[in-house]
C-alpha positions in Angstrom: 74.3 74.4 95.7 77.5 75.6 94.2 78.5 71.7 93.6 75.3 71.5 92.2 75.8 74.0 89.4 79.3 72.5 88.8 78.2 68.8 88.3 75.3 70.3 86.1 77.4 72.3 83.8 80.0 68.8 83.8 76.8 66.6 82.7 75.8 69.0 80.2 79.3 69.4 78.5 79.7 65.4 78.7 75.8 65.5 77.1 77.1 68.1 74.2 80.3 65.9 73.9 78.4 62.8 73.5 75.8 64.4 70.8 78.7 65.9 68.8 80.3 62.2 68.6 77.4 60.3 68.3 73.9 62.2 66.3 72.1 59.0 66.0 72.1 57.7 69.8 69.2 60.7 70.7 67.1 59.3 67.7 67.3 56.0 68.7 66.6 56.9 71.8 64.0 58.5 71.6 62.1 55.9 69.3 62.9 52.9 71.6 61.1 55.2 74.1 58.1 55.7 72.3 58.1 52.3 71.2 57.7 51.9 75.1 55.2 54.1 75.2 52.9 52.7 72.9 53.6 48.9 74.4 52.8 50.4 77.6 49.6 51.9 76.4 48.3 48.6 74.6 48.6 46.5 77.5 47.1 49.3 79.5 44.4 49.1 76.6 44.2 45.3 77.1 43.6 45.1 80.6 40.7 47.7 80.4 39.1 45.2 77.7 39.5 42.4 80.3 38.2 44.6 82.9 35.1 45.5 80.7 35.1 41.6 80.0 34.7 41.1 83.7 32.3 43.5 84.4 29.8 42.5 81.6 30.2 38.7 82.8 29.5 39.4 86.4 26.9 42.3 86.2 25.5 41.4 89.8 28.6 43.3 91.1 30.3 40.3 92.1 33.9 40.3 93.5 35.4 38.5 90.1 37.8 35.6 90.0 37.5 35.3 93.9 37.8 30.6 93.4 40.2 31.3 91.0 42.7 34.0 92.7 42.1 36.1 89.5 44.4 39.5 89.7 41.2 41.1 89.3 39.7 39.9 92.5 40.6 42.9 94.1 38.6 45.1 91.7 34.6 45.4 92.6 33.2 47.5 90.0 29.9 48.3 90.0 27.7 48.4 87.0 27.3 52.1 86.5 31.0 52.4 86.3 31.2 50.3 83.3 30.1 52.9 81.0 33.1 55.4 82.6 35.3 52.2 82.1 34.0 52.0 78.4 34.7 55.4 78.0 37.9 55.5 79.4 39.0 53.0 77.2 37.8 54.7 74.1 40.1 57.5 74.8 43.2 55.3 75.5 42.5 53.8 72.1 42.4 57.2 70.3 46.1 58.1 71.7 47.1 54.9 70.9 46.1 55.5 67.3 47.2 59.1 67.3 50.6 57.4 68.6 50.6 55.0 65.2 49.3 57.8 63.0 52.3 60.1 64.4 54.9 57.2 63.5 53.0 56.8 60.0 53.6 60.4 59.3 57.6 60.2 60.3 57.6 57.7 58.1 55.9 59.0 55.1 58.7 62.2 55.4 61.8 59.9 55.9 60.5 58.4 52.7 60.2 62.0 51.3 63.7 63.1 52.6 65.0 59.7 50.6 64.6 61.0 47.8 66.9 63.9 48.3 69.9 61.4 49.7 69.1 60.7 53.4 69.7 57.6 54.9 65.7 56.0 55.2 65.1 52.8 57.3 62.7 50.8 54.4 61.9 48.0 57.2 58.0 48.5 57.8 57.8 45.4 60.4 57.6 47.7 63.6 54.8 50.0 61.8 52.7 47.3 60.5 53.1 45.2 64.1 51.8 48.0 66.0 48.9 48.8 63.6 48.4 45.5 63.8 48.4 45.1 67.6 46.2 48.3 67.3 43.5 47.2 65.4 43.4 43.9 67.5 42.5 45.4 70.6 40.1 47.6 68.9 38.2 44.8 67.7 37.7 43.2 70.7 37.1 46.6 72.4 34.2 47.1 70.1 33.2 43.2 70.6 32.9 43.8 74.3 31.2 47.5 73.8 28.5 45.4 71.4 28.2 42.9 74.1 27.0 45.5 76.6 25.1 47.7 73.9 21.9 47.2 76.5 24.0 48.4 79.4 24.8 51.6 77.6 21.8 53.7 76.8 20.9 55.1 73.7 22.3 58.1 73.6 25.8 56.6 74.5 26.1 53.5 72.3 25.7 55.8 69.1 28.2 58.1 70.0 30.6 55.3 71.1 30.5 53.5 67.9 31.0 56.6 65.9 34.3 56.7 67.7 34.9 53.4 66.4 34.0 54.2 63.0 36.4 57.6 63.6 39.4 55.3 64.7 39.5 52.5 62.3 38.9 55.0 59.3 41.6 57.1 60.4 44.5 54.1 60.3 42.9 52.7 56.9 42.8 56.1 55.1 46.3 56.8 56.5 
């Protein structure tokens, strides 16, 4: 335990050493990390619309892509779990956005602190690719969530596409 302590306290005064010498390597760090984090999420997002896809194609219960040696084969879903699926989904969307609106807002005060002298990355290609990216899977979310409307009852569908109508206002207005 007492090596323990003494390698810790060594990795921490390397850590301070390397912060001291180098401020900008925690920054960029930390966005390539979220910038992971939000790749991660969309494909997560992604293969929950294909898996919604599936379901709504096959409503019998059927063992998908079985002839084909789909990746999905393995998955038998049942048509009462679609709407869990569905809403499942919805929420992995809503982080995703509140992961773009986040970046937006860093954004918005880099650009503030500009205008008092610090250094202000103008390149918006990473912002408008993920809102981009974002808004792409949300449209064919709410393509496959119109597809099963029936499926849904009617006490879910409306609140469903009020969540919609929450997310894609939310990135417009912002």
């Amino acid at each position: 335990l007492r090596l323990v302590a003494i390698m810790k306290a060594i990795m921490e005064g390397e850590k301070a050493a390397v912060l001291k010498r180098d401020r900008h390597l925690p920054l960029s760090f930390h966005r390539r990390q979220e910038e992971l984090k939000f790749s991660l999420g969309l494909q997560r997002l992604q293969h929950r619309v294909h898996e919604i896809k599936v379901l709504r194609d096959n409503p019998a219960g059927e063992e998908p892509g079985r002839q084909g040696g789909s990746q999905l084969g393995a998955v038998s879903t049942a048509p009462q779990e679609l709407p869990a699926l569905i809403l499942e989904s919805v929420k992995e969307l809503e982080a995703a956005k509140q992961q773009v609106l986040k970046r937006i807002q860093i954004w918005k005060r880099q650009q503030q602190l500009a205008g008092n002298g610090a250094i202000f990355e103008e390149n918006l290609t990473p912002l408008q690719k993920r809102c981009e990216s974002l808004v792409e899977v949300y449209f064919q979310l709410h393509q496959q969530v119109i597809g099963v409307s029936a499926k849904l009852g009617p006490e879910l569908l409306p609140r469903l596409l009020e969540r919609f109508n929450e997310v894609l206002s939310s990135l417009v207005k912002r």
